[in-house]
N, C-alpha and C positions, 0 to 999 in steps of 0.2 A: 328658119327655125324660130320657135315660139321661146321667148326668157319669160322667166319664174313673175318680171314686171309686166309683163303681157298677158301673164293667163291672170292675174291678181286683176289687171285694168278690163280687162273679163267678164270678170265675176259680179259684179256690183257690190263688191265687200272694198275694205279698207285692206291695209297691210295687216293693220292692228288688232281687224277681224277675225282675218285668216289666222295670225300669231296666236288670239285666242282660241279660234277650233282645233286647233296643232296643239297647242296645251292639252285642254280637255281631252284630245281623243289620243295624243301620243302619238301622231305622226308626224311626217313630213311635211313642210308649209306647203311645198307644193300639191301633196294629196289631197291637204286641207283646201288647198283654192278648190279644189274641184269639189269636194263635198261639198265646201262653203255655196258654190254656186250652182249644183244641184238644191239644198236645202232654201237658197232665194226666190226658188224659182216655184215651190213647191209651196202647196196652201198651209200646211203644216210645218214650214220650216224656216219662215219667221220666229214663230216664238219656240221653236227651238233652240237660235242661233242665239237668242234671246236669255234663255234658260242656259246654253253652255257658254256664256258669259257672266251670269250668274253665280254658278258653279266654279268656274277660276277665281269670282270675287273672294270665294265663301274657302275658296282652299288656300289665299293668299291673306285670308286674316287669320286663318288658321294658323298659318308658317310664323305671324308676324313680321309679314314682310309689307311693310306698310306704303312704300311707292309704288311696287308691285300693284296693288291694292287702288290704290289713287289712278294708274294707267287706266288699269281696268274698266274703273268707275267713269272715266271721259269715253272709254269705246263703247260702255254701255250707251253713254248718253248722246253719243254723237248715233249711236244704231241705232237706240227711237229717233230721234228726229227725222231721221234718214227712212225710217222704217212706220211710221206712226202706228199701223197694227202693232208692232209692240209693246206697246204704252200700254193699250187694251187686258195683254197677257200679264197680267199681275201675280206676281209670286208669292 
């Protein structure tokens, strides 16, 4: 049987990834792994994974929730590195 660490180590996402597409889209982290690593795999879903990390940043300064915010901003940056097409996708 496959754990939730196994389909995550999968994916080519982080935890913190996934945590982010689970946010944005209101599911389950597990759902999220799979989307997340549909959307890796796919020419267009880089800079969307990209864009719904954005999106969490933009709704956690919203809240005022400012470590929230701080997370967010290292998973962004550790997903360009990780990702460099994203850099390219400029918001």
């Amino acid at each position: 049987m496959l754990t939730y660490e196994d389909c995550v180590g999968m994916c080519d996402l982080t935890d913190e990834e996934v945590d982010a597409i689970a946010e944005h889209e209101h599911i389950p982290n597990i759902v999220a792994a799979e989307l997340g690593n549909y959307l890796i795999h796919e020419e267009s879903g880089i800079p969307m994974i990209r864009r719904i990390i954005l999106d969490d940043i933009e709704m956690a300064e919203k809240r005022g929730d400012k470590e929230h915010t701080l997370v967010l901003k290292l998973v962004l940056r550790y997903f360009v590195q990780n990702h460099p097409s994203a850099a390219s996708n400029a918001a």
